[in-house]
N, C-alpha and C positions, 0 to 999 in steps of 0.2 A: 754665877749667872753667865761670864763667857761662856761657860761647858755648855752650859745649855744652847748659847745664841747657835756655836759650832755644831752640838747635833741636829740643831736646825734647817743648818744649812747657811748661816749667816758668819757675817765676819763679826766679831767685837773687837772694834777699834779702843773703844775706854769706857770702863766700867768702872763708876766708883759713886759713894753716897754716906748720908748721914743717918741719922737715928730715927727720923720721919718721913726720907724718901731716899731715892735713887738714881740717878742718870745714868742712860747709855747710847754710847754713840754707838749705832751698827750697821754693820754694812747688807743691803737684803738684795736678794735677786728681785729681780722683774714679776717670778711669780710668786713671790710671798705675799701671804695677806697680812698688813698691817695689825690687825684686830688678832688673829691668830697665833701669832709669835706672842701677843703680851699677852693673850690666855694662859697659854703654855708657859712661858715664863712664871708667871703668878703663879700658876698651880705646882711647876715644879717647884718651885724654892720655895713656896707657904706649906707643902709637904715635909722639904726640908728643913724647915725650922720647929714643925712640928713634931719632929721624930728624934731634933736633936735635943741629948739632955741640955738645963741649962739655961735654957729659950723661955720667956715669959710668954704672954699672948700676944699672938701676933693674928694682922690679917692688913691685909691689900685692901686701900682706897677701890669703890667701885670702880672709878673710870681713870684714864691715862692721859699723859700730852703727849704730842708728838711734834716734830716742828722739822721742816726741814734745812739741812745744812749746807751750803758747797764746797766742792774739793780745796778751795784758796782758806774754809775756816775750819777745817781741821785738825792744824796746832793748835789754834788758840780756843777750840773747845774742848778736846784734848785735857790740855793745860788747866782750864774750866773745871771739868768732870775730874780730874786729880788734886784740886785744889777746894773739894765742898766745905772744910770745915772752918776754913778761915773766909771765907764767901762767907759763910750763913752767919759768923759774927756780926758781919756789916747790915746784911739784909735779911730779913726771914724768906723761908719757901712761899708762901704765901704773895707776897711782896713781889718776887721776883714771875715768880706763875703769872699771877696779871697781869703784869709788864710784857712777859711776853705773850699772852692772849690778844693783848692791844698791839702790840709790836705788826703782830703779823697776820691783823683784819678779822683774828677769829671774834665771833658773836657769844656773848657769854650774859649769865646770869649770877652775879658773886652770891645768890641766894645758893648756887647749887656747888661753888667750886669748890668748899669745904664745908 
């Protein structure tokens, strides 16, 4: 998924994830659209797992989070997103997604977040 951020045009600071999701910190220009890099992303790599032998079924949750970071929490999400599988011992994905929907004012319906 770096390869891809880079032909985009973007920076991938840290990319890493578990068995049911993924995290990526990345860096975008001014003129990227949000919505369009994670089309793009999904489509390349649910390509690529479709073509590679090996791969059970796979497919991409319809919709994505996104959350903004600043330059002072960049170690320590960093740190975060290389650290997923001993996180999700603690807390499920799930868990943690609301947390931060609440965190940061988003309006949600848990009827629709899984």
């Amino acid at each position: 998924m770096g390869g891809n951020v880079r032909t985009l045009g973007g920076v991938p600071e840290a990319v890493g994830g578990v068995s049911d999701h993924v995290h990526l910190r990345v860096g975008l220009r001014a003129t990227h659209c949000l919505s369009d890099v994670v089309r793009e992303l999904k489509s390349v790599s649910s390509r690529w797992v479709h073509e590679t032998p090996g791969f059970g079924r796979f497919a991409w949750q319809e919709g994505y989070g996104a959350f903004p970071a600043s330059q002072p929490q960049r170690v320590t999400l960093r740190r975060y997103i290389e650290n997923q599988e001993e996180h999700h011992r603690k807390r499920t994905f799930r868990e943690e997604y609301l947390e931060l929907l609440q965190r940061h004012g988003v309006e949600f319906d848990s009827r629709y977040v899984f």
